[in-house]
C-alpha positions in Angstrom: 23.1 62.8 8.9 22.0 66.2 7.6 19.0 64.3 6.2 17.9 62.8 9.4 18.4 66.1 11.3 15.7 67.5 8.6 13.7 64.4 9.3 13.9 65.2 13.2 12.8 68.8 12.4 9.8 67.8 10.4 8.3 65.3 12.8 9.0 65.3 16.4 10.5 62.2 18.1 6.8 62.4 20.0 5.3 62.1 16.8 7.3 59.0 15.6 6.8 57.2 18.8 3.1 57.2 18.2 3.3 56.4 14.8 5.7 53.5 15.5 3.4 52.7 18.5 0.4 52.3 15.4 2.3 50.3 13.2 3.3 47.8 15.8 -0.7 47.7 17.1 -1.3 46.6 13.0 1.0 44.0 12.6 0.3 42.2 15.6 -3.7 42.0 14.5 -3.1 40.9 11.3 -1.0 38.2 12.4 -3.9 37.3 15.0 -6.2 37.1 12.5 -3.7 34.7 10.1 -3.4 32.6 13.0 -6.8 31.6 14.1 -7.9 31.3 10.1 -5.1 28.7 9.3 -5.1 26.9 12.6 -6.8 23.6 12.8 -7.3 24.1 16.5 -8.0 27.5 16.8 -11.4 28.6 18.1 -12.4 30.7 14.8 -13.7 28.5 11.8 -12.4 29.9 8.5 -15.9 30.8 5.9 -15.2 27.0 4.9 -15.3 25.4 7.3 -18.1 27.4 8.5 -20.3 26.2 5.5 -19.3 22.7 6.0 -21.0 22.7 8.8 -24.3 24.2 7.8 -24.1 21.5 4.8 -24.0 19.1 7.5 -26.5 19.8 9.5 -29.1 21.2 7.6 -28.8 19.2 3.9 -28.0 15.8 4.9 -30.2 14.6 7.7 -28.4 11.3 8.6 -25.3 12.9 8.9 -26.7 15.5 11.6 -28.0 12.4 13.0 -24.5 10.9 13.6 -23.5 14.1 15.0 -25.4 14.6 17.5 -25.3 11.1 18.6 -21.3 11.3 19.1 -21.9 14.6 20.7 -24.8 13.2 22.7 -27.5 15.5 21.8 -30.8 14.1 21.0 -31.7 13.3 17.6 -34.4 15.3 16.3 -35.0 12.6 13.8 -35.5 9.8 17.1 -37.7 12.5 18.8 -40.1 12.7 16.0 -40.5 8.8 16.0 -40.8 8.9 19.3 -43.8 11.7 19.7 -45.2 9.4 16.6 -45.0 6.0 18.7 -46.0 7.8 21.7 -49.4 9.6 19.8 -50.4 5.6 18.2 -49.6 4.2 21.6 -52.4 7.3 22.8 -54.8 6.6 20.1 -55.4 3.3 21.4 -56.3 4.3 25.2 -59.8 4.7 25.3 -61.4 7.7 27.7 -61.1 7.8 31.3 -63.6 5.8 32.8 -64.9 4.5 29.4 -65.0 0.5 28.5 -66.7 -1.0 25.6 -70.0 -3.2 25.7 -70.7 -5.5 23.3 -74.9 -6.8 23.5 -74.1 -10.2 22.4 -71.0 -12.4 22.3 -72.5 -13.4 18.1 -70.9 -10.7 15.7 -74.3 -9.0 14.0 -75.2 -6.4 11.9 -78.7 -4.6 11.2 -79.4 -3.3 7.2 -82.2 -0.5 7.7 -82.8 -0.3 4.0 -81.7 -3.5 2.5 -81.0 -2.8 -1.4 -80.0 0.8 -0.2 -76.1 0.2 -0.3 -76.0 2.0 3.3 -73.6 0.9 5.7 -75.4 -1.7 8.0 -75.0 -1.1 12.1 -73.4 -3.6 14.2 -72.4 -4.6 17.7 -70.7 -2.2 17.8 -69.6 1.3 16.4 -66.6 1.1 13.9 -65.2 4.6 16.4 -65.7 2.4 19.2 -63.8 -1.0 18.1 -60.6 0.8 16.8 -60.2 1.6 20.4 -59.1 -2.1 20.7 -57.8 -2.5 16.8 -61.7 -3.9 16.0 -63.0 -3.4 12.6 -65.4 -4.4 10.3 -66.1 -1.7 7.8 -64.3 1.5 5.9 -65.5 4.5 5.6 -68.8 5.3 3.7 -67.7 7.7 1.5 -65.7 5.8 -0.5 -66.5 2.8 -2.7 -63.7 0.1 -1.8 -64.3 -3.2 -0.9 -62.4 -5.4 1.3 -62.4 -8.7 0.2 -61.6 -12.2 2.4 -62.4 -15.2 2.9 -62.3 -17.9 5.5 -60.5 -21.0 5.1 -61.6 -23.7 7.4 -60.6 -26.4 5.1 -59.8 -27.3 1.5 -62.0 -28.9 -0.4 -61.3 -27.9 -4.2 -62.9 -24.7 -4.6 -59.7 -22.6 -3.9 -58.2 -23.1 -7.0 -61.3 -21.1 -9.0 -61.5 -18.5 -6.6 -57.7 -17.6 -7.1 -57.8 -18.0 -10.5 -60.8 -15.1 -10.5 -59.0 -12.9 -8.3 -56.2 -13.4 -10.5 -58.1 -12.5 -13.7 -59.1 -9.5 -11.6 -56.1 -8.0 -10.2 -57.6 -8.7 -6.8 -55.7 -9.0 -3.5 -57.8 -10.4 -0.5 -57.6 -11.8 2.6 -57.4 -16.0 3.5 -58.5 -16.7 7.3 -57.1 -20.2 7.4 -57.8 -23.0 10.5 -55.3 -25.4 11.5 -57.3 -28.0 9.5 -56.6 -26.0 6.3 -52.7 -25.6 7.0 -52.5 -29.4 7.7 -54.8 -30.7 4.5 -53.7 -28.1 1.7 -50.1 -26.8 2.5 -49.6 -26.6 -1.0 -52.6 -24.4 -1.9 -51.7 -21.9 1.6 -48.4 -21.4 -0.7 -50.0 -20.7 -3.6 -51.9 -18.2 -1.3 -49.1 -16.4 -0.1 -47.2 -16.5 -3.8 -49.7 -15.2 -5.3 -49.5 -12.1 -3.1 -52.8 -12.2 -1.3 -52.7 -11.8 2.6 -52.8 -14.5 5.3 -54.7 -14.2 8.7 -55.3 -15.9 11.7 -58.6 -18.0 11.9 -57.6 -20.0 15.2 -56.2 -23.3 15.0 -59.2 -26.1 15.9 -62.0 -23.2 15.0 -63.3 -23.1 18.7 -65.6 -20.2 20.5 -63.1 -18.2 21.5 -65.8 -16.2 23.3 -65.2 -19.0 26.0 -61.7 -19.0 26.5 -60.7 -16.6 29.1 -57.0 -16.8 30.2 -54.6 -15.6 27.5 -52.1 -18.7 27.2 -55.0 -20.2 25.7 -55.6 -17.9 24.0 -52.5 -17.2 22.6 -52.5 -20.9 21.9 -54.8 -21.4 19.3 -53.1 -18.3 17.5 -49.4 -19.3 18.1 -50.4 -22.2 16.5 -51.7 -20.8 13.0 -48.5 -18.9 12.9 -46.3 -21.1 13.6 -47.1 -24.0 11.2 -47.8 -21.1 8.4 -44.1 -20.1 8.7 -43.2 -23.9 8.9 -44.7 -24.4 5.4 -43.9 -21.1 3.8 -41.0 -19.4 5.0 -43.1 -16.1 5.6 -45.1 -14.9 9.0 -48.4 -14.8 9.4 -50.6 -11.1 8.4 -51.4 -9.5 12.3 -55.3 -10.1 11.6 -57.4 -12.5 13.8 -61.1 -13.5 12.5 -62.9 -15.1 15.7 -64.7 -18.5 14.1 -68.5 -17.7 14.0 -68.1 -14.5 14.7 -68.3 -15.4 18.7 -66.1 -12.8 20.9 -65.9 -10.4 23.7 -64.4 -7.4 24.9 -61.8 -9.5 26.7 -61.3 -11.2 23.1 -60.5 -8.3 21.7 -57.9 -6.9 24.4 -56.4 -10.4 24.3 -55.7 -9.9 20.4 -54.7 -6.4 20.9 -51.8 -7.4 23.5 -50.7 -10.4 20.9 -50.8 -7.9 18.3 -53.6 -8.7 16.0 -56.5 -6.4 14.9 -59.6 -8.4 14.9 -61.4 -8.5 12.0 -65.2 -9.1 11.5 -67.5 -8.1 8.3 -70.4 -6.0 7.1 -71.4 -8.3 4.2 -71.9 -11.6 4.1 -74.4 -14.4 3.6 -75.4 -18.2 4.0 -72.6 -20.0 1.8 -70.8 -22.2 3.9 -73.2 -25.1 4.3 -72.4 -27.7 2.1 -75.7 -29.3 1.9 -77.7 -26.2 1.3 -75.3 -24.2 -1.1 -77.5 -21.1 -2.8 -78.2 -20.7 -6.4 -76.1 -18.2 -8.4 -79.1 -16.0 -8.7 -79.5 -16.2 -4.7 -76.0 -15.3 -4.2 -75.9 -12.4 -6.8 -79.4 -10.6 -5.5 -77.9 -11.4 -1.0 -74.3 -10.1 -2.4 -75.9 -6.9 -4.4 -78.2 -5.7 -2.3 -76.0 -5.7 0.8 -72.8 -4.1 -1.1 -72.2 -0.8 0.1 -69.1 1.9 0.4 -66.4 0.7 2.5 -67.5 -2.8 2.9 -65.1 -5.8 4.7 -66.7 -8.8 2.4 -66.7 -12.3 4.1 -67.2 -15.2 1.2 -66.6 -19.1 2.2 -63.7 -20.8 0.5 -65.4 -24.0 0.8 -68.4 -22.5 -1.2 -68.9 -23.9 -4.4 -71.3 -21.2 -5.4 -68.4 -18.8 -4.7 -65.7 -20.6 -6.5 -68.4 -20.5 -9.7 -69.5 -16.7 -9.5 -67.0 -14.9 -8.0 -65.6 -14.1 -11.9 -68.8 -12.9 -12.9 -69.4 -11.3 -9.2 -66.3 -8.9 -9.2 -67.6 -7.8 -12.7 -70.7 -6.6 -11.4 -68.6 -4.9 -8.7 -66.2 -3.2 -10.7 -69.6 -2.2 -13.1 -70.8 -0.3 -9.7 -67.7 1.8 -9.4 -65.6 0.0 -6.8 -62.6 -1.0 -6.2 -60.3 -3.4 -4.1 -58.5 -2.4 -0.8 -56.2 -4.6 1.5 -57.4 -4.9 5.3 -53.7 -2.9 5.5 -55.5 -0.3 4.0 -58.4 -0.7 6.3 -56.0 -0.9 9.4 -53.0 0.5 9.1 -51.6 -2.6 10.5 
């Protein structure tokens, strides 16, 4: 007693109330804080738990991406894919007001300088086609060719040509016809095995400058596709070669809405008659002096002149410094 009377004397009751008053002001905020950092559903995240989080979100993308689709935020991953679509879809709308003439309905081209290995001019600008997924040249300042060939039927000069591009390391493009498909379904698998690409040449090889209504259209390209699947198990490449070269501007919508890009050439020359088939020295000095930067190559695979040279002929090309691009390349498609 005598010791708490001393106590008293020291420190005032006033003076312990406050200090009591303190003490109990401590305790209770610490055992806030323990409560809201142990809690699994408090509102304060523990430094854990807070880094979990930002791991989440920031490191692992697809993770972030199932967040916010349970939480129904957008995905900034289906946003960026979106803007992408939306900026090819915008690519391909041509200027207000704008619409594309072609002079003639016959694909032609114009060498200034033949011999020069400048890009020849043709119907049309190459800026002006891709407007309607038209091409029929790369660009000039690189030395790639594109190489294809059109396939209207089989008639035993397939075999060589593979067997150079093969030798070669070469991957073209094979325009094949209905007739083809039907004749040598064993050679348009060797085609496709041997990893070169397969486009759409129409089925009977008509002028599809003349066919205006899109079922028909759609018709003689349906058809390609459909018995090339038949007899290979794989789908037909989205490129459409018009036969002869014959087509419009309402050709080339048509193929755009089907999904094709139309494919015509800027070098080319007089192999595909039969009766009339040039020398090797006729096709070397035509093929040569018409090569140039960026070219889209169209050889006959009925040509017995190009089953015979084309060895020798991609030589010569590799001796001038190019090289071999896909029409993916060319397209993007």
């Amino acid at each position: 007693m005598n010791r708490l009377k001393n106590i008293s004397k020291r420190f005032p009751v006033k003076m312990i109330g406050i200090s009591l008053l303190l003490l109990t002001l401590c305790l209770t905020g610490c055992s806030s804080k323990k409560d809201k950092s142990t809690d699994p559903t408090g509102t304060a995240a523990s430094p854990a738990e807070t880094e979990e989080v930002s791991t989440t979100d920031d490191a692992n993308p697809a993770n972030a991406s199932e967040a916010s689709d349970a939480s129904g935020t957008a995905d900034p991953a289906t946003d960026t894919d979106s803007e992408t679509a939306q900026t090819e879809t915008a690519k391909k709308e041509p200027p207000a007001g704008w619409e594309l003439t072609l002079p003639k309905e016959d694909w032609g081209l114009f060498f200034e300088h033949p011999g020069s290995f400048e890009q020849p001019s043709g119907n049309a600008s190459p800026e002006d086609l891709a407007w309607y997924d038209a091409y029929y040249m790369g660009n000039a300042e690189d030395k790639v060719l594109y190489l294809t060939f059109d396939c209207g039927y089989e008639n035993g000069n397939t075999e060589p040509i593979l067997a150079a591009l093969k030798k070669h390391n070469v991957k073209a493009t094979f325009f094949v016809t209905g007739a083809f498909l039907e004749s040598a379904p064993d050679m348009a698998k060797k085609i496709a095995e041997e990893g070169h690409t397969v486009g759409n040449h129409t089925y009977n090889h008509p002028d599809m400058a003349a066919i205006a209504d899109l079922e028909s259209f759609k018709k003689e390209l349906d058809d390609v596709s459909d018995l090339f699947y038949e007899i290979t198990g794989t789908e037909l490449a989205p490129y459409y070669r018009p036969p002869q070269g014959k087509c419009n501007v309402d050709n080339l919508k048509m193929a755009q809405e089907l999904g094709y890009a139309t494919v015509f050439w800027s070098l080319a020359h007089v192999d595909w008659d039969q009766e009339n088939q040039p020398s090797h020295e006729e096709a070397f000095e035509v093929i040569t002096q018409r090569t140039h930067p960026g070219a889209v190559v169209l050889l006959h695979a009925i040509s017995q002149t190009n089953g015979e040279i084309l060895d020798e002929m991609l030589t010569r090309w590799e001796d001038m410094g190019y090289t071999f691009g896909t029409l993916k390349d060319l397209t993007g498609k």
